[in-house]
C-alpha positions in Angstrom: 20.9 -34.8 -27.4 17.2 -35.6 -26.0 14.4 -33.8 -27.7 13.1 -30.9 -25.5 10.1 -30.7 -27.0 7.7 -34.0 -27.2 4.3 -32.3 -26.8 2.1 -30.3 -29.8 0.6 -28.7 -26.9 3.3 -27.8 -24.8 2.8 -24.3 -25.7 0.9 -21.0 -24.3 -2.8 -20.8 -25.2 -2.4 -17.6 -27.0 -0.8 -19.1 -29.9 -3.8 -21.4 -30.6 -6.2 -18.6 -29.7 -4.2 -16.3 -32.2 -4.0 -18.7 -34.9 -7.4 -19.7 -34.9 -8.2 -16.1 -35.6 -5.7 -15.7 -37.8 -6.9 -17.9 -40.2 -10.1 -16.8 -39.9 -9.5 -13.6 -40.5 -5.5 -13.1 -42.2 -5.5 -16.8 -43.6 -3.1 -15.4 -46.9 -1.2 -13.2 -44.4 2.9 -14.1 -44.4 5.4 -12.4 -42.0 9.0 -12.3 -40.7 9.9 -12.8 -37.0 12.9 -12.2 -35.1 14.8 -13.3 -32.7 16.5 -11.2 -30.1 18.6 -11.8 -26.9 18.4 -8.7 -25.0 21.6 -9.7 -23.1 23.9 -10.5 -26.3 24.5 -13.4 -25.1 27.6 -15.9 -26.4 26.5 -19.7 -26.8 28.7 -22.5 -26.8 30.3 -23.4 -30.1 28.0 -25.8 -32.5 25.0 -24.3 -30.7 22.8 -23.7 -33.8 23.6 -27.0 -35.2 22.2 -28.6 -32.1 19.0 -26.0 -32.6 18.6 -27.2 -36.1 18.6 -30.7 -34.6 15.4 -29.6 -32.0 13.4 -28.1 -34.7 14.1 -31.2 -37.3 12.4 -33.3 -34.3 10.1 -31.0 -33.7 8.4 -32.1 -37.2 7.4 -35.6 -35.3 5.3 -33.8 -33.0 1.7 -33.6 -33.2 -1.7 -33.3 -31.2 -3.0 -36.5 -29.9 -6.7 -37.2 -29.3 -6.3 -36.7 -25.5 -4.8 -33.2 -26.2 -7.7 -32.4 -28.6 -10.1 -33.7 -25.9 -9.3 -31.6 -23.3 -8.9 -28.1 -25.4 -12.7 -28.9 -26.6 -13.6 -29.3 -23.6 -11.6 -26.4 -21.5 -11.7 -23.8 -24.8 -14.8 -23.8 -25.9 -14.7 -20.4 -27.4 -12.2 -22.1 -29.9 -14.3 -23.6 -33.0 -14.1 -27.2 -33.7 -13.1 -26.9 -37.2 -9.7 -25.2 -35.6 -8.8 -28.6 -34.0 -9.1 -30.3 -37.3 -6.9 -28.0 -38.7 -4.4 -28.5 -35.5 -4.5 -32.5 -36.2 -3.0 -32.0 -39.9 -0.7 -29.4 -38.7 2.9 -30.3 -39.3 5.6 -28.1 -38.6 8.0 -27.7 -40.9 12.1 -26.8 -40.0 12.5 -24.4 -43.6 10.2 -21.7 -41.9 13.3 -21.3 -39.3 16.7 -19.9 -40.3 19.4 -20.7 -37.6 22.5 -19.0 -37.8 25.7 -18.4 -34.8 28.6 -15.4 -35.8 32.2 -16.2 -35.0 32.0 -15.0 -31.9 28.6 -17.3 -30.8 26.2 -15.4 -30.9 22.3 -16.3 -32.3 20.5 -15.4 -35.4 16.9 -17.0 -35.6 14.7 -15.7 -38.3 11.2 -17.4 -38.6 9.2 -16.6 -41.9 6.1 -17.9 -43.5 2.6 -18.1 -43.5 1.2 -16.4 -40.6 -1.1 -19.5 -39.4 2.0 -21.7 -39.2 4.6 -19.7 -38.1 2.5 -18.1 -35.4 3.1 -21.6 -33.0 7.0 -21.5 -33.3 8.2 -18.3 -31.2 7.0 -19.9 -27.6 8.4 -23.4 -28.6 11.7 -22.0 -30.4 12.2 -19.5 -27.1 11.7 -22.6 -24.5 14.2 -24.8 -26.9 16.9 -22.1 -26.9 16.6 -21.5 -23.0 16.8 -25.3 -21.8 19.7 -25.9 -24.6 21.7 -22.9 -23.1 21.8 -24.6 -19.9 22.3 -27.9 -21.6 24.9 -27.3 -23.4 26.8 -24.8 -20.6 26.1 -27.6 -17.9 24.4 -25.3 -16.1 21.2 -27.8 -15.8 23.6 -30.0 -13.0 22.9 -26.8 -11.0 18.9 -27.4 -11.2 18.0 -28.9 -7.6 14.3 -29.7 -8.3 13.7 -31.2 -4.7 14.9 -27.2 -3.7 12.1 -25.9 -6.4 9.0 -27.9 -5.3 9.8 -26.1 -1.6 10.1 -22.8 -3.1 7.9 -22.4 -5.8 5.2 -24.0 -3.0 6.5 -21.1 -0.4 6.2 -18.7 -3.2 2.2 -19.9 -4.0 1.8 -19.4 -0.1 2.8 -16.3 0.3 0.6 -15.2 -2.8 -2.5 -17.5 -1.7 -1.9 -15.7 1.4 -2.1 -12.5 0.0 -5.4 -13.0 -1.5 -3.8 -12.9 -5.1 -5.8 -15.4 -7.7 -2.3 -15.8 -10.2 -1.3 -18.0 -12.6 2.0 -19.6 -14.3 2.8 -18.1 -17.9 6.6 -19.3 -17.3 6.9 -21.2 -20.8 8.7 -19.7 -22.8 11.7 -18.6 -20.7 11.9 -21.7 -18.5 15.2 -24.0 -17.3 13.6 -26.5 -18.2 10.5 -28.7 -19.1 11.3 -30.2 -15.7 11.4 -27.0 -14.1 8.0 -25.6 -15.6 6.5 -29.1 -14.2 7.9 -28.7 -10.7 6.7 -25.5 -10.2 3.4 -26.0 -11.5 2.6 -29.3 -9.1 3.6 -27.5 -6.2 1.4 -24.7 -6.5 -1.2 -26.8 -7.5 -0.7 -28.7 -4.2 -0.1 -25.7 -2.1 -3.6 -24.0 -3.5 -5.4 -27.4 -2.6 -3.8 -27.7 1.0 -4.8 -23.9 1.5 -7.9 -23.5 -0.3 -7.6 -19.5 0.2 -8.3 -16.5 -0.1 -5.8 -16.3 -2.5 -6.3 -18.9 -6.0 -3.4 -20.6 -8.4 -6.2 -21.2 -11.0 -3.7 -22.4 -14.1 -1.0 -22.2 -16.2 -0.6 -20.6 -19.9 0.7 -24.1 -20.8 -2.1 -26.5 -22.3 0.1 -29.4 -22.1 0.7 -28.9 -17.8 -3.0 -27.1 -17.9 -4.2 -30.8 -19.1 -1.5 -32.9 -16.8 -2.8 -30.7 -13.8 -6.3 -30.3 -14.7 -6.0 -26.7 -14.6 -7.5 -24.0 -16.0 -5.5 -23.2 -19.2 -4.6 -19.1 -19.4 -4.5 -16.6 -22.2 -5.5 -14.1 -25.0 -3.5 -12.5 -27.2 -0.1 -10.6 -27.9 1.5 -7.8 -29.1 2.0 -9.4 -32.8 -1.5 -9.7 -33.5 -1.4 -5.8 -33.2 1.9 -5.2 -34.4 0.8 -7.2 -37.9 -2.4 -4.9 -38.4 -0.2 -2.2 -37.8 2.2 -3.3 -40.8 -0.7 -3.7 -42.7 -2.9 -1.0 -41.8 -0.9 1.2 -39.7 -0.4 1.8 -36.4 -3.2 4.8 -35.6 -6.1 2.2 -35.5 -4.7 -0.9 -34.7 -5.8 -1.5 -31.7 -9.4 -0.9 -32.8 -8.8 -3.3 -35.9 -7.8 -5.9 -33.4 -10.2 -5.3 -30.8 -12.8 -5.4 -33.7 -11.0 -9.1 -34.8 -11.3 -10.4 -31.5 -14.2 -9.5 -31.0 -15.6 -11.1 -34.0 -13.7 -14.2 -33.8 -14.5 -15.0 -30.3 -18.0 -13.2 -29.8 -17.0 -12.1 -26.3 -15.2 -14.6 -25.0 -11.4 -14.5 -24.2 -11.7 -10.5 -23.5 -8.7 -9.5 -21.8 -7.0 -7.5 -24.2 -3.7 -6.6 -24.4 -3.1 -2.8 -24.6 0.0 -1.3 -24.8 1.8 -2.4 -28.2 2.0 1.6 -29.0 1.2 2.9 -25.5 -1.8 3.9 -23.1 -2.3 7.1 -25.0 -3.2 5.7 -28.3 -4.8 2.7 -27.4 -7.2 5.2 -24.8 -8.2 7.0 -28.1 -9.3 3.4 -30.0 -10.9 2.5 -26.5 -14.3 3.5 -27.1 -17.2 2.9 -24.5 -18.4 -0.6 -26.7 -15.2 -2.0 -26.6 -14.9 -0.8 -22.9 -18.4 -2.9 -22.0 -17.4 -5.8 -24.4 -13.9 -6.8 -23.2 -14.0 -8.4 -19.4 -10.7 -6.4 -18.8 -6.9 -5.1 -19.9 -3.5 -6.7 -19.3 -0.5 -4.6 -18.4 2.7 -5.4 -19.3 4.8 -2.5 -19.7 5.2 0.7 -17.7 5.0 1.6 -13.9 2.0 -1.1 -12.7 0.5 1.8 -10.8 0.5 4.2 -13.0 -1.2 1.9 -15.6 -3.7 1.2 -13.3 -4.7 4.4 -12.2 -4.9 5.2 -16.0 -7.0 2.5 -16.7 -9.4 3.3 -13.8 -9.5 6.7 -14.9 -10.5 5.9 -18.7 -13.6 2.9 -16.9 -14.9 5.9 -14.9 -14.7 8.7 -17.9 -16.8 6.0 -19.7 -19.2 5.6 -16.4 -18.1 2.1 -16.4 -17.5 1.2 -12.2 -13.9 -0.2 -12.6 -14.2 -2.3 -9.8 -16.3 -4.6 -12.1 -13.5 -5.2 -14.6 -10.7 -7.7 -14.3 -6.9 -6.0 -14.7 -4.2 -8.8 -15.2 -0.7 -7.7 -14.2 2.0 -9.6 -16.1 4.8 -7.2 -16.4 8.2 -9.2 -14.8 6.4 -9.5 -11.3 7.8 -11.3 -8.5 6.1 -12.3 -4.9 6.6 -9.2 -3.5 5.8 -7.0 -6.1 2.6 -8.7 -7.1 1.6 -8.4 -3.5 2.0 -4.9 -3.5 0.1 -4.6 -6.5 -2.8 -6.5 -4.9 -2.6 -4.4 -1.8 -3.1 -1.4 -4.2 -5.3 -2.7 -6.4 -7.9 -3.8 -3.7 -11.3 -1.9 -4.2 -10.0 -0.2 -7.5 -10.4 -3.5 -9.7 -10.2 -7.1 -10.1 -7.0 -7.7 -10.1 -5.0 -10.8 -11.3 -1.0 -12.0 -12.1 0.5 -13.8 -14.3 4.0 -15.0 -13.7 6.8 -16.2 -15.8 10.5 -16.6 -15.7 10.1 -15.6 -12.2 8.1 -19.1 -11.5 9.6 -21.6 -13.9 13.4 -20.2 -14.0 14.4 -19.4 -10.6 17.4 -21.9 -9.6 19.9 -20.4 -7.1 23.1 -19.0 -8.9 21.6 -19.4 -12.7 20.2 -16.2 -14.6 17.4 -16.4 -16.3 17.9 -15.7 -20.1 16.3 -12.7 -21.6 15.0 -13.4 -25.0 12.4 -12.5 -27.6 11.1 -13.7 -31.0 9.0 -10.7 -32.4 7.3 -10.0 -35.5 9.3 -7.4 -37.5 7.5 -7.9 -40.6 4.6 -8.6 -42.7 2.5 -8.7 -45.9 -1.2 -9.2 -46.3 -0.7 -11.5 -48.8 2.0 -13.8 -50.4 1.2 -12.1 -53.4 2.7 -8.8 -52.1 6.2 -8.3 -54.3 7.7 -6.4 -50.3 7.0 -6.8 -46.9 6.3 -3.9 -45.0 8.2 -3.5 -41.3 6.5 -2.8 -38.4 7.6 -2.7 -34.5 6.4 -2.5 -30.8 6.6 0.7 -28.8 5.4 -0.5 -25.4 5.5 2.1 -22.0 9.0 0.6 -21.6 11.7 1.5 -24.3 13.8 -1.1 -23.0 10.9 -3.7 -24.7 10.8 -1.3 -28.1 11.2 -4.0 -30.8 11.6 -3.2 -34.6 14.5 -1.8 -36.4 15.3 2.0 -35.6 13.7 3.2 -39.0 10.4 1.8 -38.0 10.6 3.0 -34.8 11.2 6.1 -35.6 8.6 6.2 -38.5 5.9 5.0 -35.9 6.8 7.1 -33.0 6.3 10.3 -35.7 2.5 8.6 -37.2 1.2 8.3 -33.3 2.9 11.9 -32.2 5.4 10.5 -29.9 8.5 12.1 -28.5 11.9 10.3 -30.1 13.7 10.5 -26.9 
């Protein structure tokens, strides 16, 4: 079998951005991740043998001076003692536990220091999804000449629109192959159109440096969902707003909201944090309810929400990201990112729906337990956690169980 994964940067910004404050701020920190496949899905027989196969290769791979070159130059808000860290950084296959029942389906448990383990989940995730279709022979079904037309028809359309969007299609993609085609032909539709709508990137360093685009992200829900098994969940948006903000004095400040809801994120949004962060992400919930919250909350703060950058990311498509954009015009500025719906999109293959999430985590490795913790986005279709820490955090932040 061909290894999947030949570049240490092949991977979504946020897991550098996240690591890098990690260590500057958690650097003893361990915790436990899980993997989850929302569909249950049944993979082929020997299909964590093959898995344990990727990640053993994955332990050749690591940054090159050209990769390093182009994040000092493109992420600039990252400090330069990160990428010497990043050229010693080795991953290692014991942090991964592979394991398939009788009946195939997939246990992944990822455990370790949190610095490490934090730039497994999008590579693990992007393994599993283009081995699935390996291994099924789904990937004869992948007509890339088909792709470059439609994902450039689908960057028309959006360009058209006026939407400014971006790819963040990594971690569930077909295929490396597929994240690439998509990617160039956006890139060459933007520069044939010019406007008023803008492609300006791709979460992806590696394609961000191939395409000389912009690369594209923050933060996720673990960084909240660990200071919430550490701290618990009442302030942990604050405690990572206040992280953030120190690590990256300003920079990078879309942050990512709705790990335990609008309501108790509004309460930790206080009018500094309001001025300081360029804008929120939604990724959960009705998008127009979200945004009608968020513009509420700018305005109670006499902030003019029309200064403030909103970045919609919650499963869009082309249509519905234009009609968030025909909302959202006067109200904000608003901005998409795209995944599965840009790099895994072949005619008569479904997308796989999985997840690695952080379920645990201790502040030390000195702690004799680890203590559980979960996500309780706007939809509970994304809930992650085990039902005891659900239900212990839906009762701390006064949340109705059903």
């Amino acid at each position: 079998m061909r290894q999947i994964i030949k570049y240490f940067t092949d991977d979504d910004l946020y897991k550098f951005t996240m690591s890098c404050a990690v260590i500057e701020n958690f650097p003893r920190t361990q915790v436990r991740y899980k993997f989850n496949d929302r569909d249950n899905t049944v993979y082929p027989e020997g299909f964590a043998e093959e898995l344990r196969r990727q990640l053993e290769m994955l332990e050749t791979v690591t940054i090159t001076d050209e990769e390093i070159a182009f994040m000092r130059e493109s992420c600039r808000y990252i400090p330069a003692w990160f990428y010497s860290y990043l050229k010693g950084f080795r991953y290692d296959r014991k942090w991964v536990r592979v394991n398939q029942d009788e009946e195939g389906h997939l246990d992944i448990v990822i455990e370790g220091c949190w610095s490490d383990t934090i730039l497994l989940e999008v590579k693990v995730l992007a393994i599993v999804s283009e081995l699935y279709y390996i291994m099924t022979g789904k990937d004869r079904w992948f007509d890339y000449a088909s792709y470059y037309v439609r994902s450039g028809e689908k960057a028309r359309r959006m360009i058209g629109a006026g939407c400014t969007f971006s790819d963040f299609g990594t971690r569930r993609r077909a295929s490396f192959q597929a994240q690439d085609t998509a990617i160039r032909a956006m890139k060459e539709r933007q520069e044939a159109m010019g406007g008023p709508g803008n492609f300006i990137g791709t979460s992806n360093v590696y394609f961000a440096m191939k395409y000389n685009l912009v690369p594209i992200g923050t933060m996720a829900h673990e960084l909240i969902c660990a200071i919430a098994g550490m701290f618990g969940p009442q302030m942990a948006n604050y405690l990572a707003m206040r992280t953030w903000a120190s690590t990256y004095r300003g920079a990078l400040g879309t942050f990512l909201y709705d790990t335990y809801g609008w309501r108790i994120f509004s309460l930790n949004f206080s009018e500094d944090y309001a001025n300081m962060f360029k804008g929120l992400r939604v990724d959960s919930g009705d998008n127009f309810t979200e945004l009608d919250r968020i513009v509420a909350k700018y305005r109670s703060l006499n902030i003019d929400p029309r200064s403030k950058q909103i970045v919609f990311s919650n499963g869009l498509n082309v249509d519905s990201a234009i009609e968030i954009q025909n909302y959202a015009r006067g109200k904000c500025i608003p901005s998409f990112g795209i995944g599965t719906h840009f790099t895994n999109d072949f005619e008569g293959v479904r997308p796989m729906n999985i997840v690695i999430k952080l379920v645990a985590v201790k502040i030390t490795e000195s702690w004799p337990f680890y203590c559980s913790t979960c996500k309780l986005s706007e939809d509970r279709g994304k809930y992650s956690g085990d039902e005891a820490t659900v239900r212990r955090f839906l009762e701390l932040l006064h949340l109705d169980p059903d």
